[in-house]
N, C-alpha and C positions, 0 to 999 in steps of 0.2 A: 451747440453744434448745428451747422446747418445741413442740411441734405441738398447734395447734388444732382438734378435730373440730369439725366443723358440719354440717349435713343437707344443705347446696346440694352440688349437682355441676351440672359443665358442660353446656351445650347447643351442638348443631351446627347451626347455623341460617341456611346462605350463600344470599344474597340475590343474587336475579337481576338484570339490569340494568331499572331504575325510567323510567318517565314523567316524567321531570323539566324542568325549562328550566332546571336549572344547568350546562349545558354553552352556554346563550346568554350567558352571565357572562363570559365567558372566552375570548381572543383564537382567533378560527377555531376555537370553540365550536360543538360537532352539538344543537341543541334532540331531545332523548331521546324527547321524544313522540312524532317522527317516522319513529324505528327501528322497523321490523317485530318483532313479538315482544317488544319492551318491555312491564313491567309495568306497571298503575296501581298507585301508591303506595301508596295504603289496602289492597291486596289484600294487600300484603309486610306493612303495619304490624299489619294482623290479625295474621295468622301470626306477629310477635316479640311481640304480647299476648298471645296463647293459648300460645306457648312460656314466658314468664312468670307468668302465670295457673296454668294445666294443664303444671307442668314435662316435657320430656323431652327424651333423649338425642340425637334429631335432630326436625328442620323442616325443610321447605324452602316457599322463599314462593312457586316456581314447580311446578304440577304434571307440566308437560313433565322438568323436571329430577328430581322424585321417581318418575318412571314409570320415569325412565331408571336411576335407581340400584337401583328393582326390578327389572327386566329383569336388571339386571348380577347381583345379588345371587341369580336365580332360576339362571342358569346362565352363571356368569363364562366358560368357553370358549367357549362360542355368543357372546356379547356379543362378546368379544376377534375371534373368528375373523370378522365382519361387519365391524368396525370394519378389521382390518387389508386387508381386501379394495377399502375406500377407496383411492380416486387423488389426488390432492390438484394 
């Protein structure tokens, strides 16, 4: 088997929970628009055109969730050491 080179490489691009009403679809269904912190739709679907468009290695559609993988990325045992101090 040969191996085919080509130019695309992957992108990481995990989408936050959306504004939708497809959860009214569906028996004892939550309409998504009315979650706190939900996104509108068009803001995520930018974000997988311009990952498309302007290729790269990560997106995320939500900025709360990009902040948070800076923070971690800026100093992973501070991060860790907050988080485990959680009570749940």
């Amino acid at each position: 088997m040969q191996r085919i080179q080509t130019s695309r490489s992957p992108s990481y691009c995990p989408a936050s929970l959306q504004q939708t009403s497809d959860g009214t679809h569906s028996a004892g269904g939550v309409d998504n628009r009315n979650i706190p912190g939900a996104q509108p739709l068009k803001a995520a679907v930018k974000t997988i055109v311009d990952v498309i468009e302007y290729p790269t290695s990560e997106a995320y559609t939500s900025s709360f969730i990009a902040e948070t993988i800076a923070r971690y990325r800026r100093d992973p045992k501070a991060f860790e050491a907050v988080i485990a101090l959680r009570r749940y």
